[in-house]
C-alpha positions as a LaTeX table, in Angstrom:
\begin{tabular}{lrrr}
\hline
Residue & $x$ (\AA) & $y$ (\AA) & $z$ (\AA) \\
\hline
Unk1 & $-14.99$ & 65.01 & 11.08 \\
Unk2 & $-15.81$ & 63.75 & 7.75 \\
Unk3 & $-15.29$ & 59.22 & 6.46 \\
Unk4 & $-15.06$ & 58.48 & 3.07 \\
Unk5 & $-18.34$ & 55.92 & 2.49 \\
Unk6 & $-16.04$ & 52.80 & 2.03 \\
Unk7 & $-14.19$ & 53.15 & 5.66 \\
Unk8 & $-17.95$ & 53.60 & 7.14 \\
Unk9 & $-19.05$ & 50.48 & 5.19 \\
Unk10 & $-16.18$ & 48.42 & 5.88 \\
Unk11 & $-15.96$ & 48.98 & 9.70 \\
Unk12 & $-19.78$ & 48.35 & 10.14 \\
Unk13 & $-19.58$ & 45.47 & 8.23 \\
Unk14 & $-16.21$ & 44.04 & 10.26 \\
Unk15 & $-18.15$ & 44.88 & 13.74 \\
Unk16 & $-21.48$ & 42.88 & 12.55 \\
Unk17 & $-19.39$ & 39.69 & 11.86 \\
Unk18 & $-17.46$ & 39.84 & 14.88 \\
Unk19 & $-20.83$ & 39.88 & 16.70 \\
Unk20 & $-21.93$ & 36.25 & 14.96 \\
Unk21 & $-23.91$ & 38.37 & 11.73 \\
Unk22 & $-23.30$ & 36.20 & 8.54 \\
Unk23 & $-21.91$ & 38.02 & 5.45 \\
Unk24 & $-24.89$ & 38.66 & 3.34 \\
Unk25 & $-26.92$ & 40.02 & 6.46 \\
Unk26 & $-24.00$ & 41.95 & 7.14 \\
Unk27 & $-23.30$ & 43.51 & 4.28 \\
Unk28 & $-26.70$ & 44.29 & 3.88 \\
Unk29 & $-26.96$ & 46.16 & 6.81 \\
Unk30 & $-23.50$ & 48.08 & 6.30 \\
Unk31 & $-24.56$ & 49.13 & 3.51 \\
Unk32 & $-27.95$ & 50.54 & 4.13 \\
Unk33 & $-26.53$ & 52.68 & 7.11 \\
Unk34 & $-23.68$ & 53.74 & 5.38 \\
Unk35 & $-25.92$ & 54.67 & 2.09 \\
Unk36 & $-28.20$ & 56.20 & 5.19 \\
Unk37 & $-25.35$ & 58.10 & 6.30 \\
Unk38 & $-24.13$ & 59.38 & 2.47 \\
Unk39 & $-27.36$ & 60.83 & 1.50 \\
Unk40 & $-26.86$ & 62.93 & 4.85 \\
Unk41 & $-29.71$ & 61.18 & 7.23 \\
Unk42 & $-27.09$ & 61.15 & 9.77 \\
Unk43 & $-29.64$ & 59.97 & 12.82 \\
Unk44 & $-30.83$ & 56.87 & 10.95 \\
Unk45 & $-27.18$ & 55.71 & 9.57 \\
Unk46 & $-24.24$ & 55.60 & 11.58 \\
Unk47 & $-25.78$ & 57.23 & 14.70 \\
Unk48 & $-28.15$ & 54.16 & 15.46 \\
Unk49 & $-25.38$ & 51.59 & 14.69 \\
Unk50 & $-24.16$ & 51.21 & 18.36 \\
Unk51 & $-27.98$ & 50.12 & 19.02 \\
Unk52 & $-28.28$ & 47.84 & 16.84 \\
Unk53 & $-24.89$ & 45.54 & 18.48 \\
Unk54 & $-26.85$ & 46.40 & 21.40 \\
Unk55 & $-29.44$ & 44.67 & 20.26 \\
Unk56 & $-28.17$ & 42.03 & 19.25 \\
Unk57 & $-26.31$ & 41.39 & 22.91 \\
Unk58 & $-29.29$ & 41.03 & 23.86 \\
Unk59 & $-30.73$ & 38.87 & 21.15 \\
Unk60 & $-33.84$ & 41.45 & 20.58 \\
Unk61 & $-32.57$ & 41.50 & 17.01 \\
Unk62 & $-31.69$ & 37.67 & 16.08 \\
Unk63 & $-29.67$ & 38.53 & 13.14 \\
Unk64 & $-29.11$ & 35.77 & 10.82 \\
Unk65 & $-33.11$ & 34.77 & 10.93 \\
Unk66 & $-34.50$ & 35.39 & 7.36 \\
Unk67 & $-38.24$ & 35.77 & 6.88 \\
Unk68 & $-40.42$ & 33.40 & 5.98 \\
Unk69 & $-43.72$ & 33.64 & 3.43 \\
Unk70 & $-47.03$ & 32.90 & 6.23 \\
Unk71 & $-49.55$ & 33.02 & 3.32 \\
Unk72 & $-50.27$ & 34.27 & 0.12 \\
Unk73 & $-53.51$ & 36.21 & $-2.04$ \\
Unk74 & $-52.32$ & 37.12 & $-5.82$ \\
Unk75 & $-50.70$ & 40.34 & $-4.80$ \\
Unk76 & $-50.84$ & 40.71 & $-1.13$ \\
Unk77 & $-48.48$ & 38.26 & 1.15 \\
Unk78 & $-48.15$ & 37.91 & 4.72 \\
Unk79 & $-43.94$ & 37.46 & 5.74 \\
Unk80 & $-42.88$ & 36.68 & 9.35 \\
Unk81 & $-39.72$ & 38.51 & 10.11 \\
Unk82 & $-38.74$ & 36.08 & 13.15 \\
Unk83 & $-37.01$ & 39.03 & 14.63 \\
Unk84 & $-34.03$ & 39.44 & 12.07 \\
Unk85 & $-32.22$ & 42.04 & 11.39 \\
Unk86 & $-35.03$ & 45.32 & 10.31 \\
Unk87 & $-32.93$ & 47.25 & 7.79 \\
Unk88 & $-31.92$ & 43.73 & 5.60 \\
Unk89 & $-35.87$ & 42.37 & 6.36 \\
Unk90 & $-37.22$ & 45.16 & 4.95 \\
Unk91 & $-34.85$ & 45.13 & 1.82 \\
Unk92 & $-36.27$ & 41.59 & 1.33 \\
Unk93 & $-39.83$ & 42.42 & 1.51 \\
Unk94 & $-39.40$ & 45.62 & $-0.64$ \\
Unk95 & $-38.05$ & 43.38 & $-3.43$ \\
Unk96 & $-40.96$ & 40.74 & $-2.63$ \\
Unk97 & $-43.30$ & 43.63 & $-3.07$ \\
Unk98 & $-41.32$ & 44.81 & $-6.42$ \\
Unk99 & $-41.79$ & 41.30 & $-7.83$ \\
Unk100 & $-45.56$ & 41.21 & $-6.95$ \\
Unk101 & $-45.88$ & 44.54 & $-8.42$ \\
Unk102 & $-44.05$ & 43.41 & $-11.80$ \\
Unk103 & $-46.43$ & 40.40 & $-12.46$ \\
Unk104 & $-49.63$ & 42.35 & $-11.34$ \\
Unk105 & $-49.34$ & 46.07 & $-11.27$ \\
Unk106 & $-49.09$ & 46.29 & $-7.58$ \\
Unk107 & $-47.76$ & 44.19 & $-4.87$ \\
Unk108 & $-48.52$ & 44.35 & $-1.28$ \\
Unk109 & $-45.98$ & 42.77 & 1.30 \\
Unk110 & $-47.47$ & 42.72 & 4.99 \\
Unk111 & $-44.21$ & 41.95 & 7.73 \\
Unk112 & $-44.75$ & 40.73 & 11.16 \\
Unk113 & $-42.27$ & 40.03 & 14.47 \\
Unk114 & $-39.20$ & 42.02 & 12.98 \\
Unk115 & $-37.65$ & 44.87 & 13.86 \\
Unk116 & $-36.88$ & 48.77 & 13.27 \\
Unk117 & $-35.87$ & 49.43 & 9.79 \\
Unk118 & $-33.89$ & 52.26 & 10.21 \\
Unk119 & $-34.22$ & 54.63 & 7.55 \\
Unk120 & $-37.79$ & 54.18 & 6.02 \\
Unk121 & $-36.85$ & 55.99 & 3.00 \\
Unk122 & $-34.10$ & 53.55 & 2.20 \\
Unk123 & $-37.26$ & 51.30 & 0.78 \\
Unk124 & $-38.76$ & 53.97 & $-1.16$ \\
Unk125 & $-35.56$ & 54.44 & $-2.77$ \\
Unk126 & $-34.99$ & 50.90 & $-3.46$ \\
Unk127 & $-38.80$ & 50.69 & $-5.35$ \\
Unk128 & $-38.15$ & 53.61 & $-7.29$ \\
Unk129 & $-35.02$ & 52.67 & $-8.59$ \\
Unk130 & $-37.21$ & 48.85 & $-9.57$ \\
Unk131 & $-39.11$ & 51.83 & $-11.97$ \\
Unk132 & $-42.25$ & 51.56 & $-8.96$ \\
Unk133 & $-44.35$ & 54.16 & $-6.91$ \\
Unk134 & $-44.18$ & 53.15 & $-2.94$ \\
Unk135 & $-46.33$ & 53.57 & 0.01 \\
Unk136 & $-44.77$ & 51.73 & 3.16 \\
Unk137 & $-44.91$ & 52.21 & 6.81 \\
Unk138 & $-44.19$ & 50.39 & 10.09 \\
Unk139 & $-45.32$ & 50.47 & 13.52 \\
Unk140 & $-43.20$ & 51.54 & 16.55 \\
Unk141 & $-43.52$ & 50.79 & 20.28 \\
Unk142 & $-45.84$ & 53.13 & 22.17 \\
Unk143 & $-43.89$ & 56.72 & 22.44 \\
Unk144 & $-45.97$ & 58.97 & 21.71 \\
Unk145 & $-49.44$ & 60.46 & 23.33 \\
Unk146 & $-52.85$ & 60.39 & 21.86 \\
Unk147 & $-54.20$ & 63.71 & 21.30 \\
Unk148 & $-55.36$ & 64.80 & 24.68 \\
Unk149 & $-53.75$ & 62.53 & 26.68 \\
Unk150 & $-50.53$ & 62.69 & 28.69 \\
Unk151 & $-49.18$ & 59.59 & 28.77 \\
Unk152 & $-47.73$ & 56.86 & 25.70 \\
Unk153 & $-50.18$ & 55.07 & 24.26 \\
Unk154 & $-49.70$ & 55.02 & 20.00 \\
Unk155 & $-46.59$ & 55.04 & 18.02 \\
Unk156 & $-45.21$ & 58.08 & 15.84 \\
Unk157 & $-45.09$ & 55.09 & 12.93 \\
Unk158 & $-43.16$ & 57.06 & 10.28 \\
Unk159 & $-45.02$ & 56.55 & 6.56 \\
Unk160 & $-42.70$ & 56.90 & 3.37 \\
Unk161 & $-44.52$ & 57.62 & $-0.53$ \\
Unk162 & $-42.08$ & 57.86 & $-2.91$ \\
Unk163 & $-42.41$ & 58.05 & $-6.72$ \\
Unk164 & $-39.44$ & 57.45 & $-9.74$ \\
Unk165 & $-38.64$ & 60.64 & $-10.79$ \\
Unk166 & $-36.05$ & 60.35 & $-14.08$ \\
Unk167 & $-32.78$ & 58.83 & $-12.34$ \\
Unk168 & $-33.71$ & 60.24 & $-9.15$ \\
Unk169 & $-37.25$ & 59.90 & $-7.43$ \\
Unk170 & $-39.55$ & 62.16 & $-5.11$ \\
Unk171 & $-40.27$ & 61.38 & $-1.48$ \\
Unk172 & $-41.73$ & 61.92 & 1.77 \\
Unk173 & $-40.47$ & 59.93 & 4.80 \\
Unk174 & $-42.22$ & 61.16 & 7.75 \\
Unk175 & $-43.05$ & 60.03 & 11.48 \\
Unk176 & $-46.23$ & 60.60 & 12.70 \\
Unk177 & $-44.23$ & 63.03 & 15.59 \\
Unk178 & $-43.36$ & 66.57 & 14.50 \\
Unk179 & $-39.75$ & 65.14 & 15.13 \\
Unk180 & $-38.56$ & 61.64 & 14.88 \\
Unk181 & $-36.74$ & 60.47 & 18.14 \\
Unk182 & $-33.47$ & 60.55 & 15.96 \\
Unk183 & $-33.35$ & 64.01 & 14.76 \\
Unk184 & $-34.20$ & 64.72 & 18.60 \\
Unk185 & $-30.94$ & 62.83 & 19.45 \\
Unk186 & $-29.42$ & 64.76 & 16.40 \\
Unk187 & $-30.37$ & 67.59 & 17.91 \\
Unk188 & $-28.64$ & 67.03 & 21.16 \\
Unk189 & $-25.41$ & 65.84 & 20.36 \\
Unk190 & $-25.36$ & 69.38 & 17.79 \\
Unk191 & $-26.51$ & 71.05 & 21.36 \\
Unk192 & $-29.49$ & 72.86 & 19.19 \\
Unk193 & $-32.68$ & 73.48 & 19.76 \\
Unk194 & $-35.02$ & 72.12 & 17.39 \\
Unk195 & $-36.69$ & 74.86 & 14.85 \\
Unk196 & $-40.44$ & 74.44 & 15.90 \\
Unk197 & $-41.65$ & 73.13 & 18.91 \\
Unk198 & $-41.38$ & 69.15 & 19.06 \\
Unk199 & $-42.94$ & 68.08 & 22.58 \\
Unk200 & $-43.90$ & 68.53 & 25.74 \\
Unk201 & $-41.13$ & 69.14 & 28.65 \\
Unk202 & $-41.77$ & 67.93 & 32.52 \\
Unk203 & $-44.92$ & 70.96 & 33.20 \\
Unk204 & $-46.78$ & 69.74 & 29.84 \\
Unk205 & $-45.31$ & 73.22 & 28.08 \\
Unk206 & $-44.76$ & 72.84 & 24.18 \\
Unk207 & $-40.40$ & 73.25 & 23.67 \\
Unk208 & $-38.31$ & 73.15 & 21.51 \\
Unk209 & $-35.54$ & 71.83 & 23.62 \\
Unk210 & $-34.71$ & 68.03 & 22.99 \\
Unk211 & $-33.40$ & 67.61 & 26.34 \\
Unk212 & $-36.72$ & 68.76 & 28.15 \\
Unk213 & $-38.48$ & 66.27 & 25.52 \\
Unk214 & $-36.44$ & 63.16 & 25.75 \\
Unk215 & $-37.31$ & 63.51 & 29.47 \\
Unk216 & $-40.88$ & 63.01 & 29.03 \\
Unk217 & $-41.17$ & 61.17 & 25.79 \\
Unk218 & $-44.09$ & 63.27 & 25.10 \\
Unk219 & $-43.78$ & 64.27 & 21.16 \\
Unk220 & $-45.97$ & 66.79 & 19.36 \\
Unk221 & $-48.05$ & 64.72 & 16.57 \\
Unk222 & $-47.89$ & 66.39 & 13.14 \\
Unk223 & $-50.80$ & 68.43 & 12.67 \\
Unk224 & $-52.32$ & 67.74 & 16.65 \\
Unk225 & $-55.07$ & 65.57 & 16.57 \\
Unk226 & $-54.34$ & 64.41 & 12.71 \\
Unk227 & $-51.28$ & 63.24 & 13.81 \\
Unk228 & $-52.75$ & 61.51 & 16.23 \\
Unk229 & $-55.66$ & 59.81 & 13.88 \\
Unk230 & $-53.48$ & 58.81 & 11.22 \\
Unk231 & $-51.23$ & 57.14 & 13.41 \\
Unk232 & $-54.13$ & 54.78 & 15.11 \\
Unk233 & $-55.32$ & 53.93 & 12.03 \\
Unk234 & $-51.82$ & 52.84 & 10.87 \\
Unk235 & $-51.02$ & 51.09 & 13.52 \\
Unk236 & $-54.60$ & 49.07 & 12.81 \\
Unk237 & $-53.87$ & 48.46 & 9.24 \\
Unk238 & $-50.26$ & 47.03 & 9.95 \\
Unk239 & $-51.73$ & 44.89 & 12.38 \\
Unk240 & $-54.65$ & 43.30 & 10.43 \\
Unk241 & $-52.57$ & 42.94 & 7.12 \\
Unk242 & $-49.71$ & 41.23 & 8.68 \\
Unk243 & $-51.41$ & 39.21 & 11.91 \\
Unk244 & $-49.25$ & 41.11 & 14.19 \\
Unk245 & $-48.74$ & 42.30 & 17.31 \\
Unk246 & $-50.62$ & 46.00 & 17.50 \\
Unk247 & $-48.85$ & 48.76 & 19.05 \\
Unk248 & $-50.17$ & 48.56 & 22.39 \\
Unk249 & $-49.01$ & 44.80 & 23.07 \\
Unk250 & $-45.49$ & 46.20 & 21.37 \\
Unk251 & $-45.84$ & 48.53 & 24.86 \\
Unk252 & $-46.36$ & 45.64 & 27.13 \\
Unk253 & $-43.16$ & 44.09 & 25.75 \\
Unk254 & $-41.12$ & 46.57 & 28.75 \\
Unk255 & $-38.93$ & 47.65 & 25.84 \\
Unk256 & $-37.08$ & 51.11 & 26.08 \\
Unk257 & $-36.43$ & 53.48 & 22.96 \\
Unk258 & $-33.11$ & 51.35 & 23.07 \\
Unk259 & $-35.08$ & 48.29 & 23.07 \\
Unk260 & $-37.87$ & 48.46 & 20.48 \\
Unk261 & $-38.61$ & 44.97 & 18.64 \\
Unk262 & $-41.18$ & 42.70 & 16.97 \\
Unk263 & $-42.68$ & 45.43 & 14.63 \\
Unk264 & $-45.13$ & 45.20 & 11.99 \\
Unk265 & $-44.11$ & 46.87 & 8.61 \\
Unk266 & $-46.13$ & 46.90 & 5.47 \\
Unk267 & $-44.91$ & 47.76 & 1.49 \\
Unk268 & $-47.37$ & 48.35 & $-0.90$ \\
Unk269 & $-45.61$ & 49.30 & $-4.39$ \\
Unk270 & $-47.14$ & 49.93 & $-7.93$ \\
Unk271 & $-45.09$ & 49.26 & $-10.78$ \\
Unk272 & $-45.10$ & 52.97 & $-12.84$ \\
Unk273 & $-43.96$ & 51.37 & $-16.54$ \\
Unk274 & $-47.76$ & 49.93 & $-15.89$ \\
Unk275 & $-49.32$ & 53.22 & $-15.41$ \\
Unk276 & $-49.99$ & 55.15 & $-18.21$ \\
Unk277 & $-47.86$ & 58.68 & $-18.88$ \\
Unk278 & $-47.10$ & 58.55 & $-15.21$ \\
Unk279 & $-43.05$ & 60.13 & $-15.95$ \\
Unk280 & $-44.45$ & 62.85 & $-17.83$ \\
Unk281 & $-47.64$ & 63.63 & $-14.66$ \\
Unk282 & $-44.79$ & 63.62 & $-12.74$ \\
Unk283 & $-42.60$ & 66.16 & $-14.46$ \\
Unk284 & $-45.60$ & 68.39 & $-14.94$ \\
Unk285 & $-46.41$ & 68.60 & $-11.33$ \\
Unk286 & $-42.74$ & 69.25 & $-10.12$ \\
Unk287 & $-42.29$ & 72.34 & $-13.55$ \\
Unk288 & $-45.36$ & 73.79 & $-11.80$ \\
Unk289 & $-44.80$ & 73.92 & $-8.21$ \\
Unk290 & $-41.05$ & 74.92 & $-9.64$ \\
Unk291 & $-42.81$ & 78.16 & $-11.19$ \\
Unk292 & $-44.60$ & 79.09 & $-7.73$ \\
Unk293 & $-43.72$ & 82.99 & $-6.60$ \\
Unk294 & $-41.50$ & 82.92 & $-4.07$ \\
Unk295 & $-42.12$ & 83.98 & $-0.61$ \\
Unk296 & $-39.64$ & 86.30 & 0.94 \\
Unk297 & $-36.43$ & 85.20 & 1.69 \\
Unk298 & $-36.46$ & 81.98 & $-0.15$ \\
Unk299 & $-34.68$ & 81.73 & $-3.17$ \\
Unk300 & $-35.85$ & 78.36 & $-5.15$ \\
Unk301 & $-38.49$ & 75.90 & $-4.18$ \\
Unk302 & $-36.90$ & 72.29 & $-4.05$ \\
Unk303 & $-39.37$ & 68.85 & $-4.70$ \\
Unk304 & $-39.43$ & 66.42 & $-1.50$ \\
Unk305 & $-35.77$ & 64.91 & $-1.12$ \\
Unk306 & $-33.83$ & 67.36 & $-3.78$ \\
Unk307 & $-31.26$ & 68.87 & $-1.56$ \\
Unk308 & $-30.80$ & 65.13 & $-0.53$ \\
Unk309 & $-28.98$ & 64.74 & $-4.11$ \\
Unk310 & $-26.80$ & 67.61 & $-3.57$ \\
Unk311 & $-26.19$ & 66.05 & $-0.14$ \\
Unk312 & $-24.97$ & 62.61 & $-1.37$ \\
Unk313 & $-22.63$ & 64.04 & $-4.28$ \\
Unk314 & $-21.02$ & 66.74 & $-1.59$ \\
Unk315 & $-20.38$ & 63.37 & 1.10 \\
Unk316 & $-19.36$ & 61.53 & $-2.10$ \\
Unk317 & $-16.51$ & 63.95 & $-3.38$ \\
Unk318 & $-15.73$ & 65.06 & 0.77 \\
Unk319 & $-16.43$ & 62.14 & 2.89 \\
Unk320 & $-19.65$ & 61.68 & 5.35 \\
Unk321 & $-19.83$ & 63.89 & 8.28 \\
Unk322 & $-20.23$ & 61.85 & 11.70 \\
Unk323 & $-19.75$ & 62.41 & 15.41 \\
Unk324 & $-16.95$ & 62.15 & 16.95 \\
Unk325 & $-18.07$ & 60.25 & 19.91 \\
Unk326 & $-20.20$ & 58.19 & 18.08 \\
Unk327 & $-17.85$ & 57.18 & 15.77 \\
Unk328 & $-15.09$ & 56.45 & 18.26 \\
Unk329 & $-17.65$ & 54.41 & 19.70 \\
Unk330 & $-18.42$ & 52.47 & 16.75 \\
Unk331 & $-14.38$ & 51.38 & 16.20 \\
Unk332 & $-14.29$ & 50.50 & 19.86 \\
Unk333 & $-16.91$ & 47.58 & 19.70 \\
\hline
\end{tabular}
């Protein structure tokens, strides 16, 4: 079933300030799931929005807390997040970082004790539409294995770089995991398998089925063992820029997937009106990987996030698609 952006907004919004969420926060937060939702990143939007009240319940997200500066170096701050909501934290610090970037060339915004922030793209977005290049990341609670071990021990700590592109902008939002936990829930409730194999199921056997893998909890890092690296060492640098709690004392917490809280999250953005012919690099690079031969069976190569455009104008003009359950769900709280 398909729900035209301003009925997913407004419902999202009504629930959050029937649970005690004040009407900036709130409409914050609407809005970033329901943009979330529109631009067809269905796991991160609407999907995650009964966790979230959840959450809240159990005051794991306390929702009207706004963060607070914890010190400051020129162009690289330290923010506390005193567990408020992620999505409308991280919009803060993302503008912090844009205003940092704007006086200095680059801005760096280091967030402790707050919580997940959804769609990690979302902030990309919002730099590159401030005119600034992006690099931002956060830290999740321990679900996924070090390469060569079996059980949980680092994060799959997704990592977004985005870059203006025109009116538009060029991304990468990826977790650590060859899958993010939410297109693994994704691809449950479609009852698919996933494309590639994702994890590990209950004999340690690679799968591609997402009930065998949220079983075990046992994801497949992106490239094996570089997965693995470049998750450690973001999970290090989140926790020396912002003073926070690593990944592994996120673990001792006893949260659950439905309970993860007091993240760290850093934004580092670089204002691109600074940088010196940086539109035109950028157009040059896309007009040559648009020239590439073609392999068989594809029929145009596509820049990082350009089918995302088509998606948001298509859920524009015929409404967003959600699930039914979910969304049944969502009216009754």
């Amino acid at each position: 079933m398909r729900i035209s952006y301003d009925e997913l907004y407004s419902i999202m919004k009504e629930c959050l300030v029937k649970y005690g969420v004040n009407g900036d926060i709130a409409h914050g937060c609407a809005q970033n799931l329901a943009d979330t939702s529109l631009c067809g990143v269905y796991s991160h939007g609407l999907n995650r929005f009964p966790r979230i009240i959840s959450m809240i319940k159990k005051r794991l997200i306390r929702p009207n807390e706004c963060p607070g500066r914890v010190s400051s170096l020129g162009a690289y701050e330290v923010w506390d997040g005193k567990l408020g909501m992620g999505n409308t934290n991280a919009i803060f610090c993302t503008n912090r970082a844009v205003e940092l970037a704007k006086k200095n060339g680059i801005g760096c915004v280091a967030l402790r004790h707050t919580n997940h922030w959804q769609r990690g793209g979302a902030f990309g977005i919002q730099a590159a539409r401030a005119g600034c290049a992006s690099i931002c990341w956060t830290t999740t609670m321990p679900n996924m294995p070090v390469w060569g071990g079996s059980d949980r021990r680092i994060g799959n700590n997704p990592i977004v770089f985005c870059v203006p592109y025109g009116d538009a902008y060029v991304m990468s939002d990826s977790a650590m995991a060859q899958f993010s936990y939410g297109a693994i829930e994704s691809a449950q409730l479609a009852g698919k398998q996933l494309p590639v194999a994702g994890g590990y199921d209950e004999n340690g056997v690679l799968t591609t089925d997402p009930d065998a893998i949220a079983k075990t909890w046992r994801v497949l890092p992106i490239g094996f063992w570089k997965g693995s690296g470049f998750s450690l060492l973001m999970d290090m640098m989140a926790s020396i820029l912002s003073g926070g709690k690593p990944v592994c004392e996120i673990g001792r917490q006893g949260a659950t997937p439905e309970d993860e809280y007091n993240l760290n999250q850093v934004f580092i953005t670089i204002d691109a009106g600074a940088t010196e012919g940086a539109a035109e690099t950028i157009s040059r690079i896309i007009n040559d990987i648009k020239a590439s031969s073609l392999a068989e069976g594809v029929s145009e190569i596509r820049y990082p996030c350009e089918r995302e455009l088509l998606t948001r104008e298509e859920n524009k003009n015929l409404g967003i698609p959600v699930d039914e359950g979910i969304w049944n769900t969502v009216k009754a709280l």
